[in-house]
N, C-alpha and C positions, 0 to 999 in steps of 0.2 A: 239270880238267886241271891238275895242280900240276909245278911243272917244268921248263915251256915257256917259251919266247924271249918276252922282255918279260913276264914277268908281275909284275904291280903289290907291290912290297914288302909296302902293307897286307895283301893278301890272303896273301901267304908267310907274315906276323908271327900273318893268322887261322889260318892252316890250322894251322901251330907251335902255336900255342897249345890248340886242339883235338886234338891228340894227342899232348900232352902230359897230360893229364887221367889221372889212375888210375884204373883201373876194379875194379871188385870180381872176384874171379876167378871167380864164375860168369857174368863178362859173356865170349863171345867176339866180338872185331871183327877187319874185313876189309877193308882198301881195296878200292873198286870202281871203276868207272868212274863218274863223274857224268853226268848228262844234259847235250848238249850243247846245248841251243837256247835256255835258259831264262836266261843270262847269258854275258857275257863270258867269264867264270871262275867255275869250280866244282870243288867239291871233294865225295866222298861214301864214307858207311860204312856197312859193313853191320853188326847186333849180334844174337847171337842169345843168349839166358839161358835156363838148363832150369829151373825150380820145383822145388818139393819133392814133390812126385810127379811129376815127369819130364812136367809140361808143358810146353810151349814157347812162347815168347816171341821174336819175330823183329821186326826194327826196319831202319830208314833212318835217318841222318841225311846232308841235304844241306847243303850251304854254297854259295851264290850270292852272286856279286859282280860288282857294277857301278861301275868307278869315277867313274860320270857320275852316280850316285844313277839310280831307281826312283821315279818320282811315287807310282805306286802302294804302295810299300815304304818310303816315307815315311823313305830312307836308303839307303845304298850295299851292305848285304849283311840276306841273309835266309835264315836260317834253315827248313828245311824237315823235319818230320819224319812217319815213316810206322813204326805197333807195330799188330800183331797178335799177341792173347795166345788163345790156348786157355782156356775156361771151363768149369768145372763145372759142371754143369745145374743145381744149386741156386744159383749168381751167376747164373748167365745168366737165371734167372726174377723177378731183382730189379726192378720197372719204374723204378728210380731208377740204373738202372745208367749210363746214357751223363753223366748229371749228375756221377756218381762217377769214372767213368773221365776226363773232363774235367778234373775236380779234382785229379786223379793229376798231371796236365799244369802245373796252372796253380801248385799247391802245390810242384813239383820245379821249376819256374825261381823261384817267392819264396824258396825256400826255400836254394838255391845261390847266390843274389844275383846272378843272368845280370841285366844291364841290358837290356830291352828296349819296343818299343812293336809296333803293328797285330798283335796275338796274335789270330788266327782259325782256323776249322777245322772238323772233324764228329768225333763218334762212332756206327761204325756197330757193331747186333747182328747176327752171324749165326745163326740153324741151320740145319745140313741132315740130312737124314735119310735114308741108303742103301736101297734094295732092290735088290732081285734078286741076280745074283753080283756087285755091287762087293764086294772087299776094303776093310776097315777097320771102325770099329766103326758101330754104328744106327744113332747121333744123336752130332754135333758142334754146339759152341756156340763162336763166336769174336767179338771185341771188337778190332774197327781205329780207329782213332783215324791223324787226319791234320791237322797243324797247321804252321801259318807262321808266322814272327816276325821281327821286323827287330830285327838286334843292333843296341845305339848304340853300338858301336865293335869295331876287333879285336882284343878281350881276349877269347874265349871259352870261354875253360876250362868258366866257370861253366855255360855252353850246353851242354855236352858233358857236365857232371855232370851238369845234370837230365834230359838224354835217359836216360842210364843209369840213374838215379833212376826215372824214369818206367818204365823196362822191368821194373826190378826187382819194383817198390812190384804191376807188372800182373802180375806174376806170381806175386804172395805170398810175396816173400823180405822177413824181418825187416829193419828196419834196421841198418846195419853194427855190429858190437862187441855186438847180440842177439841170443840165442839161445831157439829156441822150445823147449816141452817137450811132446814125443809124448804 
């Protein structure tokens, strides 16, 4: 809820600074409502990026703030984020995949410079596989990934690159200024 009567300067100066972030123009984001029970103040996005063959890539990022600090969060805001990418069934048969996709995470905030501590979380496989009359195809394979992290401060640009980072990278888009060759 950004906006609202008394809301803590820190948190205005976080949420500014998270959308202020440039995103790559296969990223699209959306204000949404944030969960209301999980802090004082919250803020949240939605992103979705298409692949290069028209997969999809759908994401969360929340923003929680406590101006009392979070024993548990070991600081005043935290970070929340949730990506579901669509796989191809030759990734999705990789058994090193959740370690990789993990990596996708941990390597896009080193790699933006977000200052952070308590980085925890899952990656989860799906597939499922249709019968009868559902519409859609046979077999899907999906890759969710759901991770926390306590910003040590409200500079978060750099948090807002790596989520977009992360969607990207999940959905096999080159890095910026590369291009791949068909």
């Amino acid at each position: 809820m950004t906006g609202a009567a008394g809301e803590p300067e820190q948190f205005r100066r976080a949420v500014a600074t998270l959308k202020s972030v440039r995103t790559r123009p296969e990223v699209e984001l959306t204000e949404v409502r944030p969960p209301q029970r999980l802090a004082p103040w919250a803020f949240a996005l939605t992103a979705e990026v298409t692949g290069p063959a028209d997969e999809l890539s759908t994401g969360r990022l929340v923003l929680l703030h406590d101006p009392d600090g979070v024993e548990a969060w070991g600081g005043v805001f935290r970070l929340v984020a949730y990506v579901r990418v669509e796989l191809d069934p030759e990734l999705a048969a990789d058994p090193l995949l959740p370690e990789v996709g993990w990596s996708w995470l941990t390597e896009a905030l080193e790699q933006s410079g977000a200052r952070f501590t308590a980085l925890g979380g899952t990656v989860t496989q799906t597939s499922s596989a249709r019968f009868g009359d559902i519409a859609g195809p046979a077999r899907t394979d999906d890759l969710e990934l759901r991770a926390s992290w306590t910003a040590e401060d409200a500079e978060l640009a750099a948090h807002g690159t790596a989520f977009y980072d992360l969607m990207a990278t999940a959905i096999g888009l080159p890095p910026v200024g590369v291009t791949t060759l068909r």
